[in-house]
C-alpha positions in Angstrom: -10.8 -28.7 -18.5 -7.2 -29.7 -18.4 -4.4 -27.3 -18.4 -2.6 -26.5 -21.9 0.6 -27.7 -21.7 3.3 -24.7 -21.9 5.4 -23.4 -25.0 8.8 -24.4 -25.5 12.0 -22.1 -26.4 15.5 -23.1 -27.3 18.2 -22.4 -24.6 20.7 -22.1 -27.0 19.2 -19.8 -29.7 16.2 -18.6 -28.1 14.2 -20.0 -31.1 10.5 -21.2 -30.5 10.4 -25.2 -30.9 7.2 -27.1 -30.7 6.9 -29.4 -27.6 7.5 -32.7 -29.2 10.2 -30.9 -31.1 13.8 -33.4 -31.0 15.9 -30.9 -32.5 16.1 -27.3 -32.6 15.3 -26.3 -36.6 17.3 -23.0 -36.6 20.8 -24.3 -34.4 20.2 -27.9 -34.4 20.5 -28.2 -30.9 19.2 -31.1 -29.3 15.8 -30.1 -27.4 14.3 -33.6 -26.4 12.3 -33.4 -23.6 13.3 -36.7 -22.4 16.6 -36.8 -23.4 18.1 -32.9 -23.3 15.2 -31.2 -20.9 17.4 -28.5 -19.8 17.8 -27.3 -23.4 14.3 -26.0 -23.7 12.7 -23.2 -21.8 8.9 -22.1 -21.4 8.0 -19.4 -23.6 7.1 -16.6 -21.5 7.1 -13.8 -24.6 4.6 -11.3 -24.8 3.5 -12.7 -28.3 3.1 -15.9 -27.4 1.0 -15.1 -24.2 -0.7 -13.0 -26.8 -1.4 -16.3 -28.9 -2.5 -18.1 -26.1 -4.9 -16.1 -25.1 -6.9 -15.6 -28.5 -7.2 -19.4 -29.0 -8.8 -19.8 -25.4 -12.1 -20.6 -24.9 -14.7 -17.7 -24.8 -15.2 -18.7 -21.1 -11.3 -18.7 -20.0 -11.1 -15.1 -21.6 -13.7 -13.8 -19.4 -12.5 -15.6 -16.0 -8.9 -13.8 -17.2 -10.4 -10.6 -18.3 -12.6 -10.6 -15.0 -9.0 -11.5 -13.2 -7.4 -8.6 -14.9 -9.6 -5.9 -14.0 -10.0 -6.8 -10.5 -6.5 -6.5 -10.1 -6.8 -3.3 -12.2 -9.0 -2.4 -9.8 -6.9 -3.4 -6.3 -3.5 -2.2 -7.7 -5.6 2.0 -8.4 -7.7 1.2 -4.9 -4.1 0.7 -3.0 -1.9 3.0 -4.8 -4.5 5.8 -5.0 -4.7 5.3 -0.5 -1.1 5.8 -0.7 -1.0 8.9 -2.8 -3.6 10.4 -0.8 -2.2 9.8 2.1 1.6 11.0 1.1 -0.1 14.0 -0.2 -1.7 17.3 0.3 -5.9 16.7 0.6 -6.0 20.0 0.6 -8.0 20.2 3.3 -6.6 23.2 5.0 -5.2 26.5 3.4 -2.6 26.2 6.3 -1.0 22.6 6.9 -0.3 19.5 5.1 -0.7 16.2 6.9 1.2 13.7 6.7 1.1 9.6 7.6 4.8 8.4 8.0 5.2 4.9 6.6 2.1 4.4 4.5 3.2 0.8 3.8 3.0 0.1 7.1 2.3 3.4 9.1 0.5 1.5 12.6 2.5 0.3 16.0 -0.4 -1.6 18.1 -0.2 -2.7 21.8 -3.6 -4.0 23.0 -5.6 -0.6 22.9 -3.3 1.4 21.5 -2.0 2.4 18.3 0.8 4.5 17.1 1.6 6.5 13.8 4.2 9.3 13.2 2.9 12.1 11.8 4.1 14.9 9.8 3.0 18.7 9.2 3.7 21.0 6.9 3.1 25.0 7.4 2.1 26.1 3.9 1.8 29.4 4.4 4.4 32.6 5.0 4.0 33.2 8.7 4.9 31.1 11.2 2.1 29.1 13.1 1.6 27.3 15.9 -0.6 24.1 15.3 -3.1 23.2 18.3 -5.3 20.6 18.5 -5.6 17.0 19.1 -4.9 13.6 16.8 -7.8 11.1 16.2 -8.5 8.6 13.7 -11.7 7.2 12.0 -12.8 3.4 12.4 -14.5 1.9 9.9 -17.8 2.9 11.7 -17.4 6.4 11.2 -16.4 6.9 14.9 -13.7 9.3 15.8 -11.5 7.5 18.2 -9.3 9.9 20.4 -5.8 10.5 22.2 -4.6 7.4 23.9 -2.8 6.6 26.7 0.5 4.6 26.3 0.1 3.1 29.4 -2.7 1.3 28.4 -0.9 -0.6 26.3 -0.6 -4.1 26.9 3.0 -4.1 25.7 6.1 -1.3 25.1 5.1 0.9 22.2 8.4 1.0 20.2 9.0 4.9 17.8 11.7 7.3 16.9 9.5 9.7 17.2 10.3 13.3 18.0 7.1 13.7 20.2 5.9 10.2 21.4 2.3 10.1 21.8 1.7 13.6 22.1 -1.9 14.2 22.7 -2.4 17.9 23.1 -0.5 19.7 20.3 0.8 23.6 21.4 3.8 23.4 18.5 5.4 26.2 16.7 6.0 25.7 12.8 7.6 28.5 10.9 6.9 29.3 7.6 7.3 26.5 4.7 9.1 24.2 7.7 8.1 20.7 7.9 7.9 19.2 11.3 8.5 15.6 11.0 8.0 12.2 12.8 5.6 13.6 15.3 4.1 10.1 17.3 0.6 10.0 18.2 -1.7 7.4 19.9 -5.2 6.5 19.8 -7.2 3.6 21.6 -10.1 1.7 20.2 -8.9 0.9 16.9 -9.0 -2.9 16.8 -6.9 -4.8 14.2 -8.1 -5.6 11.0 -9.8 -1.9 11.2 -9.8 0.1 8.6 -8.9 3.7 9.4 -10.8 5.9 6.7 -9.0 9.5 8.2 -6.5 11.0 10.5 -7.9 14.4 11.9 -6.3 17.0 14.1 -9.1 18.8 16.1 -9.1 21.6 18.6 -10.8 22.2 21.2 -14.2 22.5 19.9 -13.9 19.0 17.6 -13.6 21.7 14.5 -11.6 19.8 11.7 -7.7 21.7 11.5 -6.3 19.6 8.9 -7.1 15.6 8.3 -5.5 12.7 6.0 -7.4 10.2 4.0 -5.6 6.9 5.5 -7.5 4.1 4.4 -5.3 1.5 5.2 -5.8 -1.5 8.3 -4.8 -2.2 10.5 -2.8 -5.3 10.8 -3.5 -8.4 12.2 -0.6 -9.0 13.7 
């Protein structure tokens, strides 16, 4: 099916003109495509898109409408990652978690990947946060601490604790601690990392994040 040809505007008054229009009926402006084509601009109104989209065939509307709500669908599915991961999961009466960067949270060298964490102490006593970071492949596998110096590469962060594997950290009441750099190894790119945990000693859940973002291929 060939492609309807686009509606036409007047530069000059903004007034709709049909497409083999010579001049404009409300200014008299001349709108030839031939002979004045930068006096004439597609119509990109709401109402006219409107228009369009009634007369189409019963087929186009349901290749558009299909269109639509996958997009729909992608724009809640990446949006509602972010949220969750910029936000409280409440999945500890003690500490939010944080991922740093959620548009683009992961450093990768070889093995190793980096985010910056941060943590929150919800409650009115101070507390010190032990445990270790992992993160959760798309296989359900908890991949833990890594190495830096497995890294194929230099790992550059700002962060305030670089690939800290073992945390021992104070946090007083209601302070954040921000920009706290962990590592992991075994996340491969193109991944998709469902959670951040922090565990102690015993693999006992502390406080986890629902990521789901990949990694990138780059």
């Amino acid at each position: 099916m060939a492609k309807r040809p686009p509606n036409y505007r007047c530069v000059a008054c903004n007034n709709r003109i049909a497409n083999e229009a010579y001049y404009c009926k409300k200014c008299g402006a001349l709108v030839d495509a031939a002979q004045a084509p930068e006096a004439r601009k597609i119509d990109k109104s709401l109402i006219t898109r409107y228009n369009r989209f009634v007369s189409m065939s019963p087929f186009s509307k349901i290749s558009w409408g299909l269109l639509i709500a996958l997009g729909a669908v992608s724009f809640t599915y990446f949006f509602g990652n972010l949220f969750h991961a910029e936000s409280d999961n409440h999945s500890s009466k003690i500490w939010i978690l944080r991922v740093e960067n959620t548009y683009n949270p992961y450093t990768c060298s070889g093995a190793v990947c980096h985010v910056n964490l941060s943590f929150t102490n919800k409650s009115n006593q101070d507390q010190i946060l032990t445990g270790s970071a992992f993160m959760e492949g798309p296989d359900g596998v908890l991949h833990g601490p890594g190495n830096p110096r497995n890294a194929t590469g230099q790992i550059i962060s700002y962060a305030n604790l670089y690939c800290q594997k073992d945390f021992h950290i104070l946090v007083k009441a209601h302070q954040k601690l921000s920009t706290v750099g962990v590592c992991v190894e075994g996340i491969h790119k193109g991944d998709l990392v469902k959670k951040v945990l922090i565990l102690d000693s015993h693999k006992n859940v502390i406080v986890t994040n629902d990521l789901n973002i990949a990694v990138p291929m780059n």
